[in-house]
Residue, then its C-alpha position, 0 to 999 in steps of 0.5 A: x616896173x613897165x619901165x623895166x619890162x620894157x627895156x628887157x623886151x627890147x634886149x631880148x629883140x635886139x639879140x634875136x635880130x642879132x642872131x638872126x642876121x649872124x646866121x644868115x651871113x654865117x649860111x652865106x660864107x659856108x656857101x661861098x666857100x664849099x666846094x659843090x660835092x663831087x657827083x655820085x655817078x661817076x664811079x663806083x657808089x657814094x655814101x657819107x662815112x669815116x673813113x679810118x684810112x683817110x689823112x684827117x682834116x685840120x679843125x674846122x674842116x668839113x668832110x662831106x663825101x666819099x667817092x670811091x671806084x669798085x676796088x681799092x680804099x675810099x677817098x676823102x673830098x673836102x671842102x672849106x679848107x684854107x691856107x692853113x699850113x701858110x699862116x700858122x707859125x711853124x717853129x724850129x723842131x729837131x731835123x731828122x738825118x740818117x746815119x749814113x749821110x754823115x760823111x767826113x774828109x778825116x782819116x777813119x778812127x775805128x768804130x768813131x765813125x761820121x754815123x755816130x754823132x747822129x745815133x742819139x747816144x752820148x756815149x758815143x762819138x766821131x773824131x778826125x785828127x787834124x786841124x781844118x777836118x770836117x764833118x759835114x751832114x746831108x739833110x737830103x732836102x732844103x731847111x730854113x736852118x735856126x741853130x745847130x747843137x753840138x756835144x763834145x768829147x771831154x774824157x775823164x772830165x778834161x776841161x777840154x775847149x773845142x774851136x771849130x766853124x759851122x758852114x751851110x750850104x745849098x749844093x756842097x760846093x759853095x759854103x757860108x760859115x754861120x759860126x765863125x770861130x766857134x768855142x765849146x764850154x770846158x768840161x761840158x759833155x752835154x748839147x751846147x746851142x750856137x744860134x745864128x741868122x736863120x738861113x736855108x740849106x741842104x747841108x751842114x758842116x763843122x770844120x774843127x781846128x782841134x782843142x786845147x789839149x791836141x788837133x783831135x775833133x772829137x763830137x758825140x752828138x750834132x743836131x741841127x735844128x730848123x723848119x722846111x724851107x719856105x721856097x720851092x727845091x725845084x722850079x720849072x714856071x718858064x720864066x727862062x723864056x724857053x725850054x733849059x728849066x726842063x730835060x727833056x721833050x717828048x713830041x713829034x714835031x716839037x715847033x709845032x706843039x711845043x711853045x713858049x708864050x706870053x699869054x694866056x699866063x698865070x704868073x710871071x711872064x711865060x708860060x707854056x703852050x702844048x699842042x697834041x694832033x692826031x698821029x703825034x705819036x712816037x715810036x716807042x709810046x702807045x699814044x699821041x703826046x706833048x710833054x716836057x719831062x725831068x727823068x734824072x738827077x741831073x737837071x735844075x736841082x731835080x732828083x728823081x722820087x725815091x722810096x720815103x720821099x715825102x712832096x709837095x708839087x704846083x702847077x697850074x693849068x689852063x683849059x681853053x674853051x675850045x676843048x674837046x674831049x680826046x678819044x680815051x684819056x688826056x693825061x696832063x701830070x704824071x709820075x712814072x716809074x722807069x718802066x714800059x707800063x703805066x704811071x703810077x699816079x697821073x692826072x687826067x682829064x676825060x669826060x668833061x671831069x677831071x680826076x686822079x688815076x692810080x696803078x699801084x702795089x704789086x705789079x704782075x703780068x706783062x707789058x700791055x697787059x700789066x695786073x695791080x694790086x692797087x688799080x682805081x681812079x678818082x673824079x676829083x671835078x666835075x667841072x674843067x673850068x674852061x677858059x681859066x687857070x686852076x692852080x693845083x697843090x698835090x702831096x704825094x708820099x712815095x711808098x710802095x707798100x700800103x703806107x703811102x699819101x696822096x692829097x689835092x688842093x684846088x684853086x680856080x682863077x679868081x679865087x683867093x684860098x686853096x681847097x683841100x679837094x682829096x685825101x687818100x692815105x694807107x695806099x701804095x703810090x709806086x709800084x712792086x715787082x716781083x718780075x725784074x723783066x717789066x723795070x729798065x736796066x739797072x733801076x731796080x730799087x730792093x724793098x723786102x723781097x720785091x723790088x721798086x723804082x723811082x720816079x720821074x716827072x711827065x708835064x704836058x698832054x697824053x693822050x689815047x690814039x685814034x682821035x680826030x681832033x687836036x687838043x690844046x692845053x697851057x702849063x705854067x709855074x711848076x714846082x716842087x718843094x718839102x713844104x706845102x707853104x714852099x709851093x703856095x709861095x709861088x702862086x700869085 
């Protein structure tokens, strides 16, 4: 019996020592992987709440503070967030395509429009008569395509058989069939599932070579189906060597602030060098910069943000030691809207922290002297970690009313995982006119009874005028894609 006391008495020490050393490495791990919280005193009050308008965190998630300005709706920080969205498996789900990017090279047939076989209804259809005529479907981003669903016309039960191809395409002018001589099922009306290869693409056809009755094709529904693609839609990192990934420059003297260099680099073998002196201003613009700019549809598979857009961008950038703080602000990302008034959104470094600003909703006033609806701005790090890279992730859901997201993940040279540093949500994250004066000619978007714009890309430096000092920041592998795995992709 003292035998058997004793061996319990030993039981009970070993799991107390056990529980012991768990939680003192559990302590350690929670340690290592928070991010400090973001301080109190910079702007507005602090407090520990739920916020009801935040994006809600993955499980397991810790949501330790709020930070807010004096206007406008609070902000999440987060920290203890990995690269969740990079390792969970991500199955094919039914791609969603609006009506009116379904086009077709046949001869309209009255109400059996293109339209059609997207509107979810078996009882409708498109058809074009002729053999080789096609219906080709615009997802309006890149997919990792897995399988295409096609339900055909069968009138009164006719043991009708269709043959047709199903092409792919990234741009629409180089196609890849993926079905070659495809065959429906006799009298079958409903989806039929023609798999293939996995493989990525923007658009989807169907080239059909009419039925064993006549040289009509007749679908009721296509569904594609597939995942967001894993690579980036649009990528500028600078591994050309020189400037061709972008559109535009905006500087005064672009060989003395504007460089391709090899070191200091975060991937690859470029980089980019901007350089921001006092008196570099030009002649249009409030304050002294060096930036490179995508502002059209023209450039590099780069498409301006529109109403709906839903984003992921990477960057990374490199603060040298030498910094010092420029006379107002120091804009390093923009999305700007094609107007003279500020961005919409901008990241900005000023007053050794680093933070988000946000010139939303409805816009009033003049230019220079602009009102809106949504004004406030975020400390987003209290540190800028000079003399390392930090890599950054941003979403941004495009919406001009109070519907729109914004969320940051943060890495800093060294560090193996993203954080998740920001969240915002039920915010505008463009801007609203009432006053088509304030929007460039012609670049007025209707929404309701007030009118928006899209967006375009500003990367570099920006800065308030009157400085004394020069400022000199690095860029490297910027890209934008549909997916947050698409983006993290890129990043060493």
């Amino acid at each position: 019996m003292k035998f058997l006391y004793l061996k319990m008495f030993l039981r009970v020490v070993a799991v107390s020592i056990l529980i012991f050393i768990c939680g003192e490495n559990i302590n350690k791990l929670k340690s290592s992987e928070s991010l400090p919280l973001v301080s109190p005193k910079a702007v507005g009050f602090f407090k520990k709440l739920t916020v009801a308008g935040a994006v809600s965190s993955a499980p397991g998630d810790s949501g330790q503070g709020i930070e807010n300005s004096t206007d406008g709706n609070p902000a999440t920080y987060q920290s203890g967030k990995s690269d969740d969205q990079k390792t969970t498996p991500v199955t094919a789900s039914k791609i969603s395509i609006l009506g009116g990017y379904a086009t077709t090279d046949a001869a309209p047939d009255g109400n059996n429009v293109p339209a059609n076989v997207l509107d979810g209804n078996l009882n409708s259809y498109w058809r074009g008569n002729g053999v080789g005529k096609w219906i080709n479907l615009n997802m309006d981003a890149e997919y990792d395509i897995d399988y295409v669903k096609l339900a055909f016309y069968n009138p009164r039960n006719a043991r009708r058989t269709y043959k047709f191809d199903i092409e792919v395409s990234l741009d629409s002018l180089t196609w890849i069939t993926v079905v070659s001589n495809g065959y429906s099922s006799p009298n079958n009306t409903a989806l039929e599932t023609f798999d293939f290869t996995d493989i990525t693409a923007k658009y989807v056809r169907v080239v059909g070579y009419g039925n064993t009755v006549n040289d009509w094709n007749s679908y009721r529904e296509i569904e594609i189906w597939g995942k967001p693609t894993h690579r980036p839609q649009v990528i500028s990192d600078w591994e050309s060597g020189d400037f061709s990934q972008w559109q535009g420059i905006r500087a005064t003297d672009t060989a003395a602030q504007l460089s391709v260099v090899t070191t200091p680099v975060r991937q690859g073998k470029y980089a980019a060098k901007f350089v921001v002196r006092p008196h570099d201003t030009l002649a249009r613009f409030s304050g002294e910069r060096c930036e490179i700019s995508h502002y059209s549809d023209i450039w590099n598979g780069y498409t301006q943000e529109a109403p709906d857009d839903d984003y992921y961008y990477g960057w990374s950038t490199y603060i040298p030691t030498d910094w010092t703080n420029p006379q107002l602000y120091g804009i390093f990302m923009q999305w700007h809207s094609r107007t003279s008034i500020n961005p919409p959104i901008a990241f900005n470094i000023g007053g050794d922290s680093i933070g988000v600003s946000f010139r939303t909703g409805i816009v009033g006033g003049v230019v220079g002297a602009a009102t809106y609806t949504y004004k406030n701005y975020f400390v987003i790090s209290r540190d800028l970690y000079k003399g390392l890279w930090q890599d950054f992730i941003v979403r941004v859901k495009f919406r001009p009313d109070d519907t729109g997201i914004v969320q940051v993940w943060h890495r800093v040279e060294g560090q193996s995982r993203f954080r998740q540093i920001f969240s915002l949500a039920n915010i505008p994250t463009l801007q609203y006119f009432s006053n088509l004066s304030l929007i460039d000619s012609r670049a007025e978007i209707s929404i309701g009874s007030r009118y928006t714009t899209k967006c375009y890309i500003q990367h570099g430096l920006y800065r308030d005028k009157g400085g004394s000092n020069t400022n000199t920041i690095y860029h490297d592998n910027w890209t934008r894609g549909a997916s947050y795995s698409a983006v993290r992709s890129t990043f060493p």
